[in-house]
C-alpha positions as CSV (number, residue, x, y, z in Angstrom):
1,X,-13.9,-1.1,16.4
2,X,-14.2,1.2,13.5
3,X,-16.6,-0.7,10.7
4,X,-14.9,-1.8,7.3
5,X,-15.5,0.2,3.8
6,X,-19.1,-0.5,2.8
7,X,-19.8,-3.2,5.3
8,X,-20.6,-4.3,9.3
9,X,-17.6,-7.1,8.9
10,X,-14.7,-8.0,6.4
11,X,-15.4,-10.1,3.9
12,X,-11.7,-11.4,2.6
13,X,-11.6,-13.6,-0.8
14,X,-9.5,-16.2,0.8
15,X,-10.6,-19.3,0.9
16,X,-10.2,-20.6,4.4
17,X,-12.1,-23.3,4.9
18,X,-9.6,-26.1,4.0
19,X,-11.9,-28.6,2.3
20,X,-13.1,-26.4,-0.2
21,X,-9.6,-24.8,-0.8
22,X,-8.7,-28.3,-1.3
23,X,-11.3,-29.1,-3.8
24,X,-10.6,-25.7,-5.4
25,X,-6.6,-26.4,-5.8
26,X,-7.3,-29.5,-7.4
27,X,-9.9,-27.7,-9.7
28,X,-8.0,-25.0,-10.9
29,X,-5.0,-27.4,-11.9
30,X,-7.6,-28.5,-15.1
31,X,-9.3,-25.2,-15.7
32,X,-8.1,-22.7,-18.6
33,X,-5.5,-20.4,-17.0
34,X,-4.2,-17.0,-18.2
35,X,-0.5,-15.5,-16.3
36,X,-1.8,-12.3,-15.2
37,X,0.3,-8.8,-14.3
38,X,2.1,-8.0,-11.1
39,X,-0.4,-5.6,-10.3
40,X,-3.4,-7.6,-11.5
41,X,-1.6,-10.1,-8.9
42,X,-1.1,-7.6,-6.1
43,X,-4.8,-6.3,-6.6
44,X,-6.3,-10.1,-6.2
45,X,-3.6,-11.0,-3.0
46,X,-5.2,-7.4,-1.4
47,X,-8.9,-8.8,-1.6
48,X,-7.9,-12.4,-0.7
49,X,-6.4,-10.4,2.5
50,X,-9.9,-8.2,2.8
51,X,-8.2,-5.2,2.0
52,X,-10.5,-4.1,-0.4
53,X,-13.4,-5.3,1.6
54,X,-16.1,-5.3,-0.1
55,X,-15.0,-5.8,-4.0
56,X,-15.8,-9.4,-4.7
57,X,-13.6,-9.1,-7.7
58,X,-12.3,-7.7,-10.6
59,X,-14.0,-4.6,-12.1
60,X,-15.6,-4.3,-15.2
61,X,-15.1,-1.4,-17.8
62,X,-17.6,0.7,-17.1
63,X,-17.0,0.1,-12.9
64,X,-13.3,0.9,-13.6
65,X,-14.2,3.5,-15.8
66,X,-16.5,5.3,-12.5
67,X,-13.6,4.3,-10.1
68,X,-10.9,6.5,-12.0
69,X,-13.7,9.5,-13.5
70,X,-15.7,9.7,-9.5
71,X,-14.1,6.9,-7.7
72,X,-17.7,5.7,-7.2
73,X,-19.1,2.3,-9.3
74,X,-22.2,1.6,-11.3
75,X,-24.1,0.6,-7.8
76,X,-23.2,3.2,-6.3
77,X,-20.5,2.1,-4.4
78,X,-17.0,3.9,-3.5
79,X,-13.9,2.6,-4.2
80,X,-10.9,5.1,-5.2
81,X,-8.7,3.0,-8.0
82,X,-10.1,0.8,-11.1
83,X,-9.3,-2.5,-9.9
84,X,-9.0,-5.0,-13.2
85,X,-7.4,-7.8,-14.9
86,X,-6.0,-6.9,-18.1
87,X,-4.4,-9.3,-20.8
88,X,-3.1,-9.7,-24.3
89,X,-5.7,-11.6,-25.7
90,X,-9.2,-13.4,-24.8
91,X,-9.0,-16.9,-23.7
92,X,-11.7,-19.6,-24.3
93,X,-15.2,-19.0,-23.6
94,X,-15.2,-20.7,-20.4
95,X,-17.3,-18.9,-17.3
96,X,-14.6,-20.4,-15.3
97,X,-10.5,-19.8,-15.4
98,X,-7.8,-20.0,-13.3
99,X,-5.5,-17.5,-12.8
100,X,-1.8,-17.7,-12.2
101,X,1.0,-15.6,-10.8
102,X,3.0,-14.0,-12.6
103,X,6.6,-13.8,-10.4
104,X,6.8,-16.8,-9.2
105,X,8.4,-20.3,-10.6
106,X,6.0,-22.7,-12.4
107,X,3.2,-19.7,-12.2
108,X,1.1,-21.2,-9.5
109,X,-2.5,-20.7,-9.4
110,X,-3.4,-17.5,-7.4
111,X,-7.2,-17.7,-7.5
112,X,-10.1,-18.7,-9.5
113,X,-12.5,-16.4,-11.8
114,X,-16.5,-16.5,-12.3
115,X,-15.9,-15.0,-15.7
116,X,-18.8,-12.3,-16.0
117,X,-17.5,-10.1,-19.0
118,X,-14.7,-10.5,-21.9
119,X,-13.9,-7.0,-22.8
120,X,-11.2,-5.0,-25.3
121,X,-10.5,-2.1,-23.3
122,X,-10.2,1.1,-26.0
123,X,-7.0,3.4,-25.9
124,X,-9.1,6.5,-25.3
125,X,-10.2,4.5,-21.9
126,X,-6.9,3.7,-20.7
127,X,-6.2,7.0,-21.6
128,X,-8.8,8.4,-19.7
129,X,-8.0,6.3,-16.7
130,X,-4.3,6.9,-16.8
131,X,-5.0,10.6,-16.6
132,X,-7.8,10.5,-13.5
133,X,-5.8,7.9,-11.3
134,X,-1.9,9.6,-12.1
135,X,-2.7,12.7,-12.8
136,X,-0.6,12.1,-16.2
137,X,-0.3,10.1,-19.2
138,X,3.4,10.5,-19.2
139,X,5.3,7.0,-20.0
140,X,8.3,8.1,-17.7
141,X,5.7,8.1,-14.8
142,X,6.8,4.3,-13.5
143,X,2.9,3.8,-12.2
144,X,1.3,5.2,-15.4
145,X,4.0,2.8,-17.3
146,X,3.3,-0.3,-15.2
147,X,-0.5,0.0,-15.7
148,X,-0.2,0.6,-19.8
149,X,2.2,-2.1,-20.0
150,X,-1.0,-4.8,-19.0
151,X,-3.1,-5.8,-22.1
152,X,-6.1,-4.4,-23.7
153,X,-8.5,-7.2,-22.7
154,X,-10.5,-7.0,-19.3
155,X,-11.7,-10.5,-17.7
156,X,-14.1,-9.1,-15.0
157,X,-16.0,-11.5,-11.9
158,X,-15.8,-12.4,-8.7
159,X,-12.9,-14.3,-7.8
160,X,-11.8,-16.7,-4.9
161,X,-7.8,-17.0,-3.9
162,X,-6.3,-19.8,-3.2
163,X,-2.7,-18.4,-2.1
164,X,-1.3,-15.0,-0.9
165,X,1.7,-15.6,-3.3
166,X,5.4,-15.0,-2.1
167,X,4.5,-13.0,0.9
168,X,3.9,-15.4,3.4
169,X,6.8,-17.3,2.7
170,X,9.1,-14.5,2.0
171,X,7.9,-12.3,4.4
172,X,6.3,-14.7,7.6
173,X,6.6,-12.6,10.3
174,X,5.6,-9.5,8.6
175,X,2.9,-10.3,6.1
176,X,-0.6,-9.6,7.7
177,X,-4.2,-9.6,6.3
178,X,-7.2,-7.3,7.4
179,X,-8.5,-10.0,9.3
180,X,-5.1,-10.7,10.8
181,X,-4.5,-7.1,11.6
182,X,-8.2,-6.3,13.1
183,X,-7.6,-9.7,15.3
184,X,-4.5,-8.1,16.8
185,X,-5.7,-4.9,17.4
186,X,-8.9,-6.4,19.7
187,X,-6.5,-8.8,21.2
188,X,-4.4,-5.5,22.1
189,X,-7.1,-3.8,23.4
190,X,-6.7,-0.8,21.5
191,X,-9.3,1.7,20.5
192,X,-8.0,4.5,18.8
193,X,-5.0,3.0,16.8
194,X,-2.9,5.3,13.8
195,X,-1.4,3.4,10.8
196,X,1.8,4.8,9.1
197,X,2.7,3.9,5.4
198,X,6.3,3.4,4.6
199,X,8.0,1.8,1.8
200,X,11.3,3.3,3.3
201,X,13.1,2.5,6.3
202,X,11.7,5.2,9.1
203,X,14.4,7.7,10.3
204,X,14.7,9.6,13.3
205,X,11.7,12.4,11.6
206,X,9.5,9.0,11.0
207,X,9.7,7.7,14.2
208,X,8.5,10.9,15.9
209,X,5.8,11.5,13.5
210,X,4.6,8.5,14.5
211,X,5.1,9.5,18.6
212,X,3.4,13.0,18.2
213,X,0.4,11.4,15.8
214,X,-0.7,9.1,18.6
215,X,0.3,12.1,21.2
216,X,-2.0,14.6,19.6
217,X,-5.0,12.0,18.4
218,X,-4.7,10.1,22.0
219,X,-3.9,6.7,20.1
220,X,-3.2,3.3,22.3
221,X,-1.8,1.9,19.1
222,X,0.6,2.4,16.0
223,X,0.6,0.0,13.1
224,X,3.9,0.4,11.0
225,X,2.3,-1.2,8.0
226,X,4.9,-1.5,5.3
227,X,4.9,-2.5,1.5
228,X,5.9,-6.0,1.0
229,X,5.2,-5.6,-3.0
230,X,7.4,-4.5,-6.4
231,X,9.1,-1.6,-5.5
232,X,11.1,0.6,-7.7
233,X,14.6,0.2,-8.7
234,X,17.0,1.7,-5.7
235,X,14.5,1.2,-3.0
236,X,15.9,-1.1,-0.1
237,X,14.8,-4.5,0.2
238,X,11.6,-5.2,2.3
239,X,13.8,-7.8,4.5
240,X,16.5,-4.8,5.4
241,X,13.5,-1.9,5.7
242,X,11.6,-4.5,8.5
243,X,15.1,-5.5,10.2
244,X,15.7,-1.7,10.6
245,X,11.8,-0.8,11.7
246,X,11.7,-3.5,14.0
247,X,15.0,-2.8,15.8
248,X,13.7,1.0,15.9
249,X,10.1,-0.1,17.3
250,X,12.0,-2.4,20.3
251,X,14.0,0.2,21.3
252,X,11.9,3.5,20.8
253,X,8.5,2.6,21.6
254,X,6.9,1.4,24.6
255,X,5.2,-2.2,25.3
256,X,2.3,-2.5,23.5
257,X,2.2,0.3,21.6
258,X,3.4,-0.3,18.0
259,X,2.8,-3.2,15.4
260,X,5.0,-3.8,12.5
261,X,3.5,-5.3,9.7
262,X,3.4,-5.3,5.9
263,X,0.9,-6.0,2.5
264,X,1.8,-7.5,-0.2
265,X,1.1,-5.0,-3.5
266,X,2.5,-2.7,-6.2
267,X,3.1,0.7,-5.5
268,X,1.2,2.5,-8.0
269,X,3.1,5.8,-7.5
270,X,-0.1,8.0,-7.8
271,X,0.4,10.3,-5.4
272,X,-3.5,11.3,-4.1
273,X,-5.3,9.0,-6.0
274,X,-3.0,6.1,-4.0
275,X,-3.2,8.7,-0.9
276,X,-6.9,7.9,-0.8
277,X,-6.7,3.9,-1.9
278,X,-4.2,3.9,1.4
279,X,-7.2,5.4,3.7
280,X,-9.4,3.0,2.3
281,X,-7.7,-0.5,3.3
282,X,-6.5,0.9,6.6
283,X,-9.9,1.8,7.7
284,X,-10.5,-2.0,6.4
285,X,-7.7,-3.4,8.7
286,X,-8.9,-1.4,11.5
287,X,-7.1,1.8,11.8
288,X,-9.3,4.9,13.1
289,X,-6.4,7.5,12.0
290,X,-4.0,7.0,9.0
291,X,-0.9,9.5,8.7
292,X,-0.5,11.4,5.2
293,X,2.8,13.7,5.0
294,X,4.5,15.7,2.2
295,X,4.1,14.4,-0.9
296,X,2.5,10.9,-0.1
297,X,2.8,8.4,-2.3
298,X,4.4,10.4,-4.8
299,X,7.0,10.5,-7.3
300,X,9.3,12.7,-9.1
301,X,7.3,16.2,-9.6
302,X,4.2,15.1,-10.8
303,X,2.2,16.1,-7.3
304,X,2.2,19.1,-5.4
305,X,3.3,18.4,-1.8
306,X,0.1,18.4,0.0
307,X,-2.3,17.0,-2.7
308,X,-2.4,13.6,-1.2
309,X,-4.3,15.4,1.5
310,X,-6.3,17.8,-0.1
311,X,-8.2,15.3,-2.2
312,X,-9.6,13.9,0.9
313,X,-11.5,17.6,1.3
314,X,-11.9,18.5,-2.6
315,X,-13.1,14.8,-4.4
316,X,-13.5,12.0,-2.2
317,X,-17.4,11.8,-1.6
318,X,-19.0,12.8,1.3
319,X,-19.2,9.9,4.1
320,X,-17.2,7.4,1.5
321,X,-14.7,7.3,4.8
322,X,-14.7,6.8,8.6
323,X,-11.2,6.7,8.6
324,X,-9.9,10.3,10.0
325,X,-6.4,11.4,8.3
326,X,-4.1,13.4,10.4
327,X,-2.3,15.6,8.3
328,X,1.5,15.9,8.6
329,X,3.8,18.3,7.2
330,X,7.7,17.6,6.7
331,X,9.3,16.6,9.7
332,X,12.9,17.2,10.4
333,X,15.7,18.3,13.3
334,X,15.4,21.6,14.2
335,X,18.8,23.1,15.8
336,X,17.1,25.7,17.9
337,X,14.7,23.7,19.3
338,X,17.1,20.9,19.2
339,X,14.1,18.5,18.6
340,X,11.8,17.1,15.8
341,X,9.0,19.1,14.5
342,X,7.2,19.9,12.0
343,X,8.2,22.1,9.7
344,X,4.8,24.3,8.9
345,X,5.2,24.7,12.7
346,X,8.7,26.3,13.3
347,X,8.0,29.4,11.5
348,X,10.9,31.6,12.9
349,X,12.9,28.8,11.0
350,X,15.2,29.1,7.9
351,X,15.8,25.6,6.0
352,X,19.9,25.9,7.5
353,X,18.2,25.8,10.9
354,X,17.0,22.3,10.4
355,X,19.0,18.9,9.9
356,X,17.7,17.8,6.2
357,X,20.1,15.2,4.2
358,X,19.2,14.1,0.6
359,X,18.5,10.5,0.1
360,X,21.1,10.4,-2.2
361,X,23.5,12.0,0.4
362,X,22.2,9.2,3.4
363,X,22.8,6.7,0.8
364,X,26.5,7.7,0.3
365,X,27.1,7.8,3.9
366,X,25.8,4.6,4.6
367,X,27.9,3.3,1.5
368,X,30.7,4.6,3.4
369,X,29.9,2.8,6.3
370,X,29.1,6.6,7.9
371,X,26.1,7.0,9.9
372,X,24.2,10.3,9.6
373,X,24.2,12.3,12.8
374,X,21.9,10.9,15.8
375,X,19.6,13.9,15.2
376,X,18.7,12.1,11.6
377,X,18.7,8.6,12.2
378,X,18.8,6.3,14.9
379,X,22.5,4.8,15.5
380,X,21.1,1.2,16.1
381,X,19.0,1.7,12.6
382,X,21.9,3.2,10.9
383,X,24.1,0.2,11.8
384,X,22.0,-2.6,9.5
385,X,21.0,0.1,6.4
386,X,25.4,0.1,6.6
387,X,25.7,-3.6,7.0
388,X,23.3,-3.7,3.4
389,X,24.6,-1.1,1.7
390,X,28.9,-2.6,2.6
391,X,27.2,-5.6,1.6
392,X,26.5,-4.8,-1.9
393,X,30.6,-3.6,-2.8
């Protein structure tokens, strides 16, 4: 099986052993506490999973600082996104806190910290790293807001978590760890598997870029590995997008063939930058091959269509990777073939030759209680994305 990022085997920031995360419970109940961000949250839930194998925990300046200027830290190391713990103000001097989650009742604590560094966090920096991870510094930008929107003080250490927050209780059957994920895929007996992103529900175009992916890299195995986290406003509920995958995976795919899970984070909206962060905990969960399409993890006009791919050639450094990206172009229905294919690869095509519907124009339908043609979406999927969107009138 393909090696984690930076080490022979994951090391997750869980606590498993249930004597110490007894003692450690108990613990943080009388330490000082600080109510951290979402996406502070989401980052500390992704290394207690070992999705960001091997950070031990949250950066320092100057490591966040290399992560967004050469995604590389002051060791040496690689890691594609400054990972930190920002807040208003600097709590007590204490080398040892307990931090709590933010969006959930009675703020619960999510982990304890081995306070290394206290430190304000300049606005030239946060300039600085607004503009290498999104590309922009514009406050409309929804990931360049969320990450401005934190405080001005980094609290840096390792960390141990006690609790993957709402996700394993919202979300039981679809909620999966690294570990959880490399398990299955040894117990499957796959070798080559693919892993597709999606914080949408996966229409007829998804579903066979998924089928020629594994076609064309000879994959045994798909993992559908879908975000569980804050999403922005209009997006379909993660309950809704898994009814919908799942019903599409039973029915489309054969035995054996195709996981659905999900991860519980914040999209960051950062097109490449996220493109490459999205490599990086795949190849941690086990995935050989990870599917990047048009405009991947993008939002409004900020990226060009294929820069989520090209970074992978023009600034990730040499050999940071093992994880191999197969790089997809639009897919959609194309009348004269009266199949799906890529778009870069019907070239005798004009855009009236293919089936392409607007989300705005799917969602309408499906308001309507309409299900696009069969050559968009599958009728079976269609039928619950109605039942939501009749549900909401």
């Amino acid at each position: 099986m393909i090696k984690p990022v930076g080490s022979d085997s994951l090391h997750p920031l869980f606590v498993y052993d249930s004597d110490k995360h007894g003692a450690l419970s108990h613990e943080a109940e009388s330490l000082p506490s600080v109510v951290i961000s979402s996406q502070a949250a989401g980052n500390a839930v992704m290394m207690g999973a070992g999705y960001f194998n091997p950070l031990k925990g949250f950066m320092n300046v100057a490591d966040a600082m290399g992560a967004a200027q050469k995604m590389t830290l002051t060791d040496g190391s690689f890691f594609p996104v400054p990972v930190m713990c920002l807040v208003d103000r600097a709590i007590s001097d204490s080398k040892r806190i307990a931090l709590r989650y933010p969006n959930v009742e009675g703020n619960p604590e999510l982990a304890i910290m081995d306070v290394e560094a206290i430190e304000a966090v300049s606005d030239d920096q946060m300039r600085v790293m607004t503009e290498k991870v999104y590309r922009t510094t514009d406050p409309e930008h929804p990931g360049v807001a969320a990450f401005n929107s934190q405080g001005r003080v980094a609290i840096s250490g390792p960390i141990q978590v006690l609790n993957f927050s709402y996700f394993i209780t919202d979300f039981p059957d679809t909620f999966r760890t690294a570990v959880e994920i490399r398990n299955e895929i040894a117990e499957r007996g796959w070798k080559k598997v693919v892993a597709f992103q999606t914080r949408n529900p996966m229409h007829l175009a998804h579903e066979e870029l998924c089928h020629m992916a594994m076609d064309r890299l000879g994959c045994d195995g798909l993992v559908i590995h879908m975000l569980l986290g804050k999403l922005k406003p209009g997006d379909i509920p993660a309950p809704v997008r898994d009814a919908a995958i799942r019903k599409m995976v039973e029915l489309y795919f054969p035995p054996n063939s195709a996981m659905v899970t999900g991860y519980g984070f914040d999209m960051l909206y950062a097109g490449p930058r996220e493109a490459v962060l999205h490599a990086y905990f795949r190849q941690n969960m086990g995935a050989t091959h990870f599917i990047i399409g048009r405009d991947h993890a993008g939002v409004g006009d900020y990226y060009g269509a294929f820069d989520a791919q090209t970074i992978f050639d023009e600034e990730v450094p040499a050999g940071a990777l093992d994880i191999e990206i197969f790089k997809a172009d639009h897919t959609a229905w194309s009348k004269k073939l009266n199949k799906v294919v890529m778009m870069r690869e019907a070239p005798e095509h004009t855009k009236e030759d293919f089936i392409l519907l607007s989300g705005t124009k799917v969602r309408e339908m499906l308001g309507k209680g309409e299900a696009p043609p069969k050559e968009f979406s599958r009728p079976e999927v269609a039928q619950i994305l109605i039942d939501y969107y009749q549900s909401l009138d």
